[in-house]
N, C-alpha and C positions, 0 to 999 in steps of 0.2 A: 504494500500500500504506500501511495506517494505522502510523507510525511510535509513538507517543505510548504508549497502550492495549494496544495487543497484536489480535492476530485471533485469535479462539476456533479454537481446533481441535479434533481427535479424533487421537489419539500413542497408537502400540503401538509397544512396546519389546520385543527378545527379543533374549537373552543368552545366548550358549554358553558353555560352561565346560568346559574339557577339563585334566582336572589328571590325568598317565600312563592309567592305564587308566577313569578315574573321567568320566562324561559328564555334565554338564547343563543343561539349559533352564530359564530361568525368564524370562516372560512376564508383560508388564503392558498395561493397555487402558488409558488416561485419556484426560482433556479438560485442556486447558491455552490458550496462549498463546504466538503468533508475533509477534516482532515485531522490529524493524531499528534500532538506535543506533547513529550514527555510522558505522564499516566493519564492525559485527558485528551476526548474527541471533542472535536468543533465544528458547529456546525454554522455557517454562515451564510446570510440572506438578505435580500432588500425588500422592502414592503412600498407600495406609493397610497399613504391615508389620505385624509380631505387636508389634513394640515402640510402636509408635503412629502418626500422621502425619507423612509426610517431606514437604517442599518442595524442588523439583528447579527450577535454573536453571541451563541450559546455554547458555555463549557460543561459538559458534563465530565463527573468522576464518577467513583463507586458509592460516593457518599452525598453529594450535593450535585446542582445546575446552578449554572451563574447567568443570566442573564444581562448581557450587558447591549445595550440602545442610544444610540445617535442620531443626529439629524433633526428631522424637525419635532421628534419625543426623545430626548433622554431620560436615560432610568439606567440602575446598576442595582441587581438586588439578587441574592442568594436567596436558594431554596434547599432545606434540608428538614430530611425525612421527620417528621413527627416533633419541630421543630418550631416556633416563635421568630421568625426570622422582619429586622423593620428596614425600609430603604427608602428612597425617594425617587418621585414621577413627574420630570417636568416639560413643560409645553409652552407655545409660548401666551399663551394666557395662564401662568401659574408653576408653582411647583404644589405636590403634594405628600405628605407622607404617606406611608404603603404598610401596609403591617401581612406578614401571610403567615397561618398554620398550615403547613403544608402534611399531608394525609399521606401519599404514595410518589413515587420515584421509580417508576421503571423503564429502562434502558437497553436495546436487545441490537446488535446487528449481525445479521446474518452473510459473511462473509462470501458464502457459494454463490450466494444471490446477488450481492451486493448491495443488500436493503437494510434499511434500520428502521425503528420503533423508537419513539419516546412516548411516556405518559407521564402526565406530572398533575397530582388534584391535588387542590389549596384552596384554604376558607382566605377569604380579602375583606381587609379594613385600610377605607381612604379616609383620612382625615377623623379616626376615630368615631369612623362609621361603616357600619357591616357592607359588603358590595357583594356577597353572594361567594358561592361556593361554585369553582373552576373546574372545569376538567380540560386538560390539552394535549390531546394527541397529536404529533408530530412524524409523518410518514416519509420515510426518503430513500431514494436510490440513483443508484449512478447514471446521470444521463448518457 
């Protein structure tokens, strides 16, 4: 596996969002970049929201995901398993703080294939306020 550069991929991401009776999905297709430093993969991607271009790099280890976010949202915030983790979300109308309980962490690639798996569910609190319980799976393979 090319460690340096990255391996092109194709990453679809879908997000649930369940906050009391309130449901929703929001779904992303991109192309990005796999690759392996050290003991962690990365997974790297660009998103275009209403506010502008976001850059998405995700480090996963055996123990946490780091999310880290540029452009027209940044944010930098750790997720670990069963865990109380706080960070900050900022836009340009605002920064917020982030609070997540993060529930599950699981991380799978199938190297024959050339496919990977992320799921990541966390309860979120903005501004010391509940925003619902996540789920996000993250599907990719080598373009």
């Amino acid at each position: 596996m090319e460690k340096q550069h990255g391996i092109p991929i194709r990453l679809k991401q879908i997000t649930n969002i369940r906050d009391g009776f309130r449901k929703e999905t929001v779904a992303l297709e991109t192309e990005g970049f796999y690759y392996i430093k050290e003991n962690a993969v990365y997974l790297q991607f660009e998103e275009q929201q209403e506010l502008g271009k976001v850059n998405t790099v995700m480090k996963i280890t055996d123990h946490e995901v780091v999310v880290m976010r540029s452009g027209a949202v940044r944010m930098r915030h750790v997720f670990r398993k069963t865990e109380e983790t706080t960070g900050h979300y900022h836009t340009p109308f605002g920064q917020w703080t982030i609070k997540t309980k993060t529930d599950n962490i699981e991380f799978r690639y199938n190297e024959k294939r050339k496919k990977g798996h992320l799921f990541l569910s966390y309860q979120l609190e903005m501004q010391n306020e509940q925003a619902g319980r996540h789920a996000m799976t993250i599907m990719f393979k080598e373009a």
